[in-house]
C-alpha positions as CSV (number, residue, x, y, z in Angstrom):
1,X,96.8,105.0,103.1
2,X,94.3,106.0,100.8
3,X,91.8,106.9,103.8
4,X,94.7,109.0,105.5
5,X,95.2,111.8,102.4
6,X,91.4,111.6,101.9
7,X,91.0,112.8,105.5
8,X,93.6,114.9,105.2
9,X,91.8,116.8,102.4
10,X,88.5,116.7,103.6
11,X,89.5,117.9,106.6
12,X,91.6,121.2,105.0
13,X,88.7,121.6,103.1
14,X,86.2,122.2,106.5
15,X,89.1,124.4,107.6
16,X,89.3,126.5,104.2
17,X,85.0,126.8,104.5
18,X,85.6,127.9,108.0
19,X,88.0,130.6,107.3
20,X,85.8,132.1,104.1
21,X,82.7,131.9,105.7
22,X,83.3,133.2,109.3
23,X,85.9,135.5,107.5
24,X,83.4,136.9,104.9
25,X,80.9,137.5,107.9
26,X,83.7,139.4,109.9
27,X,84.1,141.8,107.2
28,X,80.8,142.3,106.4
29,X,79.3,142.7,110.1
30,X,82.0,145.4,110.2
31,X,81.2,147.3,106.8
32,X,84.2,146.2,105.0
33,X,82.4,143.8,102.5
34,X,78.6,144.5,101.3
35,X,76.4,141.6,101.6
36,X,76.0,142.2,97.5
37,X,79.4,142.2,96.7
38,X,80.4,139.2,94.8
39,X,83.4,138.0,96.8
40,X,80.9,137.9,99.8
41,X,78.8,136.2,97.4
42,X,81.7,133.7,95.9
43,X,83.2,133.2,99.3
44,X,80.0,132.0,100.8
45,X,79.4,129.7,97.6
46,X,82.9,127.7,98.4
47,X,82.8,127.7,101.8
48,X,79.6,125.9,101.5
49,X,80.1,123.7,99.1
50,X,83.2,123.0,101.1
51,X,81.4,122.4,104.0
52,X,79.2,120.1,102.0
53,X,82.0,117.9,101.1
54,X,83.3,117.8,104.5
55,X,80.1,117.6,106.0
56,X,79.1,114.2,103.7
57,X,82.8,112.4,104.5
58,X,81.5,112.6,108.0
59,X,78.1,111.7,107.4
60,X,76.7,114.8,109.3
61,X,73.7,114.8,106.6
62,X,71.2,117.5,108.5
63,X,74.9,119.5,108.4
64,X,75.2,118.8,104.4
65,X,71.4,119.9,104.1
66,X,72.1,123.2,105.5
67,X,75.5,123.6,103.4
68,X,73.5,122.6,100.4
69,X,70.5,125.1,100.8
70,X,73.6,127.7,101.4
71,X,75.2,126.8,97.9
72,X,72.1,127.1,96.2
73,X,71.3,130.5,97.5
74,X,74.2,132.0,96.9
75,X,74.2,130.9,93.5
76,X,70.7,132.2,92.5
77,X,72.1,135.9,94.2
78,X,75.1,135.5,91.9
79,X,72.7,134.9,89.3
80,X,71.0,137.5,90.0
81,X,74.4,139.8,90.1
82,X,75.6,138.8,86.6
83,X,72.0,139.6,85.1
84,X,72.1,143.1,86.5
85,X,75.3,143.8,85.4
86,X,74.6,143.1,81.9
């Protein structure tokens, strides 16, 4: 049972990353969200981490590489952000 609600999550979880990643793309490739703006920023920071969750229940570990990488770079631009705004 407890395999069942741990798949369920993981699996929402790949489905959520989906949705903010592909979605943050789609408004950025059309001009409605700047690469720099933070919530492109945050949204690809959860999506991957997300996808890094998801990506490790399944053992797709080249996958969880990639997501990882992802993570980290968007939280050295956030970084980045927050310094410039002070």
């Amino acid at each position: 049972m407890y395999f069942y609600y741990m798949n369920i999550i993981v699996e929402s979880l790949g489905w959520i990353a989906s949705v903010l990643i592909v979605g943050s793309y789609a408004l950025n490739i059309t001009g409605k969200l700047a690469a720099e703006n933070k919530w492109y920023i945050l949204a690809n920071m959860i999506g991957g981490l997300f996808f890094v969750i998801n990506t490790y229940f399944h053992q797709a570990y080249p996958s969880m590489v990639v997501n990882l990488i992802w993570v980290i770079i968007a939280i050295v631009m956030i970084t980045k952000k927050k310094s410039k705004d002070i």
